[in-house]
N, C-alpha and C positions, 0 to 999 in steps of 0.2 A: 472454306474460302480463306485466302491468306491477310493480314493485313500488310499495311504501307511497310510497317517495320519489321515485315519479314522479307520483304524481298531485299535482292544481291543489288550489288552494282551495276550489273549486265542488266537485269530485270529493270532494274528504277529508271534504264536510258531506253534501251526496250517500250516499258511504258511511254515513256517519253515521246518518244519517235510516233507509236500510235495517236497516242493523244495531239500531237500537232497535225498529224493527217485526216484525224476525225474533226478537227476546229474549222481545218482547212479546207474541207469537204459542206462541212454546216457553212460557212461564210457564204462557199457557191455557191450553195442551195439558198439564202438570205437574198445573193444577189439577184439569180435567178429568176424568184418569186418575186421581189420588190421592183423588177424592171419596168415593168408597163406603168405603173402609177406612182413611184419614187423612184426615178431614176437615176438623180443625186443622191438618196442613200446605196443605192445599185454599187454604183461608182465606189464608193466607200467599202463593201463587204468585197465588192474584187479584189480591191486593193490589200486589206485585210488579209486577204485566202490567199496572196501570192506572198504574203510576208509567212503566212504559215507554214508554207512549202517550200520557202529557203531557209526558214528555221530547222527543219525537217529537216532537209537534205545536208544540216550542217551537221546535224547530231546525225545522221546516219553515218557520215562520213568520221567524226570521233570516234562513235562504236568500232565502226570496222577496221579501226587504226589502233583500239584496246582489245577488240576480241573475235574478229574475224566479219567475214561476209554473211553468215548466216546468225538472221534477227529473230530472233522469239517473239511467237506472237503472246504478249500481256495486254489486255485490255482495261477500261476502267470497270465495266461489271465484273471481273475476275477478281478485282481486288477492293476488300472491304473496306470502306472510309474516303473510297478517292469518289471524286465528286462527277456527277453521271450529264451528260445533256439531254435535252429534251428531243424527241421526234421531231425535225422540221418538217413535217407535213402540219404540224400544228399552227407554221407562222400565217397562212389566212388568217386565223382565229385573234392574232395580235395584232395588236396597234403601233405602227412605227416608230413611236418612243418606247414601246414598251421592248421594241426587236433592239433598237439604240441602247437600253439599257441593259439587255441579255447578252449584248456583245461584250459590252465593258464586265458584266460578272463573270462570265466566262474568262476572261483573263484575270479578275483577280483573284478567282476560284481555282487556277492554275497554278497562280504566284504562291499562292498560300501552302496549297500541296509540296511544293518543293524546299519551300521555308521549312515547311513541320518537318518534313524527311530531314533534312540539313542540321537541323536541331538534335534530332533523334541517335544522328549517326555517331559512331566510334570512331570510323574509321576514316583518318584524314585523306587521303583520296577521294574517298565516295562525299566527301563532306563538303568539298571542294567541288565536285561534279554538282552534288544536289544545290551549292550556292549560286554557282554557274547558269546552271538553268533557271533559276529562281530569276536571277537578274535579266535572264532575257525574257520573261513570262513580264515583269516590271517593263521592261520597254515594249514588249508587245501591248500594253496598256499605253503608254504615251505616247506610242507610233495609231491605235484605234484615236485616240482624241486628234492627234494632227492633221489624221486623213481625213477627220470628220472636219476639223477647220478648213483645210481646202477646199473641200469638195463642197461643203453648206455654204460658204460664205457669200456675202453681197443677197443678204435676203432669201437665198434657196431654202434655206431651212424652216423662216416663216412661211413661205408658200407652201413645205410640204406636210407642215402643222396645221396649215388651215386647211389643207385635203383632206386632210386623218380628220379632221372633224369635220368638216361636210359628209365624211363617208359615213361618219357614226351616228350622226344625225338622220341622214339617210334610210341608213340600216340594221339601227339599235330604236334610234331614239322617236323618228315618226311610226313604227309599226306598235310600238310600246303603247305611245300616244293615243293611237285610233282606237288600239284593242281596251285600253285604261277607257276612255269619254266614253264608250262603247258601253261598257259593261258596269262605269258608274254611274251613268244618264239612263241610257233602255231598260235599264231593272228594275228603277225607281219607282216606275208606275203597276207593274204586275206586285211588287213587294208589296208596299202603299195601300194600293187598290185591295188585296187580298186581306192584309193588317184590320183596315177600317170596317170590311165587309162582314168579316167574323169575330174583328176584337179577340184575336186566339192568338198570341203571341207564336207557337207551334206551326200552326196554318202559314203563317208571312215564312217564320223558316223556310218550309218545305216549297213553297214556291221561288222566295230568293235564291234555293239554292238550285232547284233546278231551271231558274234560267240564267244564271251565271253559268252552270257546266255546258249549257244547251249553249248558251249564247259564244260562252269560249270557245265549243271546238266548231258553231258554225263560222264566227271569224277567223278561226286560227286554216280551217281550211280554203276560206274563202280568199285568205289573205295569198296561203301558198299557192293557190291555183290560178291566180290574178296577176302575175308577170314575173318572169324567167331569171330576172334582174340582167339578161346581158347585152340589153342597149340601156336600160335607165339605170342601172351602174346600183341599182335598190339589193346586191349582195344574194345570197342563197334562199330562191323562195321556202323552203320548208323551215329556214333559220326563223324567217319572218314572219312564219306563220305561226310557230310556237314562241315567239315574242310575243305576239299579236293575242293569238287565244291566250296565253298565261295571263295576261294583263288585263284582258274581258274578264276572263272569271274573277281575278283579284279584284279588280272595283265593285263589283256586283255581289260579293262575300264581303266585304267589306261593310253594307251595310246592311246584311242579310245577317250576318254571326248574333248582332247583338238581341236579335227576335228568340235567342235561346232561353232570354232572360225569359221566365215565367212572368211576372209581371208587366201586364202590357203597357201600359201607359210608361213605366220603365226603361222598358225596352223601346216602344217607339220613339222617346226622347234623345235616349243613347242612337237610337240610329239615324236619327234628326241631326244629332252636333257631326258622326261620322261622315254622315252625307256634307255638312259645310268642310271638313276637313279633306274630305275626296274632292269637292270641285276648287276648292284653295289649291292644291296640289297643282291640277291640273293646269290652271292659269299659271300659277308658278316655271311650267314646263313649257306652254309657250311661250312665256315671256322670256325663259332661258335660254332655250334650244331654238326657237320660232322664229324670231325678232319680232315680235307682238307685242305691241304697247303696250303697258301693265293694266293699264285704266281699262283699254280695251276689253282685254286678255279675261278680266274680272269680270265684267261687266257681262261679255256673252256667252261665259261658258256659265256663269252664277243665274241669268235669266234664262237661260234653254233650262239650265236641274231645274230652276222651279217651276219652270213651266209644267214638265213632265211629273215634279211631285206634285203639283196640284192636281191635275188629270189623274193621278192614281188616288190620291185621297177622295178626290168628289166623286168616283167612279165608284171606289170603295164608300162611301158613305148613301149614294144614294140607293 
């Protein structure tokens, strides 16, 4: 594979011309995807994608006035060091600042490429071309920030920040939620109960863990099987369901790992302060993500653990 500084002049505008029509084509596809639920940043990657294709069509029209009508096709995977985009089939999976910010790198991961070339070159012609395009890779970054001033302004932008987080809250952060209380509250008492009954450090293991594995993939399936997400807007149930089961089992190992410790009194202490620091968490999450009043927040996820650890100790003890 060649690098940057092997290729000709013909080749570097060649690439060139590709490369805006592959920008150009990823913007569509941004706006595409982001129409139904950001249609203010929609407007913005349109806008974008037609600046890309008459940047294109200008350097097509150079070329074929230095070197004829037929273009060589150079790609950016052909050539080693030039910088690659990502699959937009990915952008569900991002968050619309994070698609805002992948715009703006993309152009300055363009700018850059035709700086280095420019730098590199001998040859005043080609030095000139590679500076040329640099500067328009520089305005296609100040023209991305303008069209986003347009199009955001008078509050759209706050509105479509506060979407992106209701959405993640939705369908990151309450599936996470359920599957976490879940698996750090319900295991307390088989764990506990098991601990106190045999006093075998070993024993509480083998039962913490298998009802955190048990309990995980019963929520993680219970959760996928439980709504489609497309009227309650709750995103990809199978996504939700392995948010959902990971996070059962992680609360429920959580205080199940420390029963490793061979000495039990040890170990049930260590898994005592864990279990305060799993249902701290948890309030903490309401109170961030939820709107749940902190006092609240404390109050009844810290009285349900103990409730459920006392039920497992007295079970176990009796």
């Amino acid at each position: 594979m060649r690098t940057i500084d092997d290729l000709t002049e013909k080749e570097v505008l060649a690439l060139a011309i590709s490369a805006e029509e592959e920008d150009g084509r990823i913007y569509a596809d941004f706006a595409d995807r982001l129409r139904d639920d950001y249609p203010e940043s929609a407007k913005i990657f349109e806008d974008m994608s037609e600046e890309e294709n008459q940047h294109r069509r200008s350097l097509i029209d150079l070329y074929a006035g230095k070197f004829g009508s037929h273009i060589p096709l150079v790609r950016r995977q052909d050539v080693r060091g030039f910088t690659t985009r990502r699959p937009t089939w990915q952008i569900k999976a991002l968050g619309i600042e994070t698609v805002r910010q992948l715009a703006k790198q993309m152009e300055v991961e363009s700018s850059r490429f035709y700086h280095h070339a420019a730098e590199r070159s001998t040859d005043a012609a080609t030095r000139k071309l590679l500076g040329d395009l640099a500067t328009v890779e520089e305005g296609h970054e100040r023209t991305a920030e303008d069209i986003e001033e347009k199009h955001l302004a008078g509050g759209k932008r706050e509105a479509e920040d506060a979407t992106a987080q209701r959405r993640f809250v939705l369908q990151i952060v309450q599936p996470g939620l359920v599957g976490l209380m879940d698996g750090s509250v319900s295991t307390l008492a088989p764990v506990f109960a098991a601990a106190f009954a045999t006093h075998q450090s070993w024993n509480a293991f083998l039962v913490g863990l298998a009802a955190s594995l048990g309990g995980g993939i019963s929520m993680g399936f219970a959760e996928a099987l439980s709504d489609d997400g497309k009227i309650s807007g709750r995103g990809t149930p199978w996504l939700r369901g392995l948010i959902t089961g990971l996070m059962t089992t992680l609360g429920g190992i959580g205080h199940t790992l420390p029963f490793l410790i061979a000495a039990f009194w040890t170990a049930t202490s260590v898994a005592g302060v864990v279990v305060a620091v799993e249902l701290a968490v948890i309030s903490w999450i309401r109170w961030k993500y939820m709107d749940t009043n902190p006092l609240n927040a404390t109050v009844q996820v810290m009285f349900g653990g103990a409730l459920v650890f006392a039920c497992g100790v007295l079970i176990g003890s009796s």
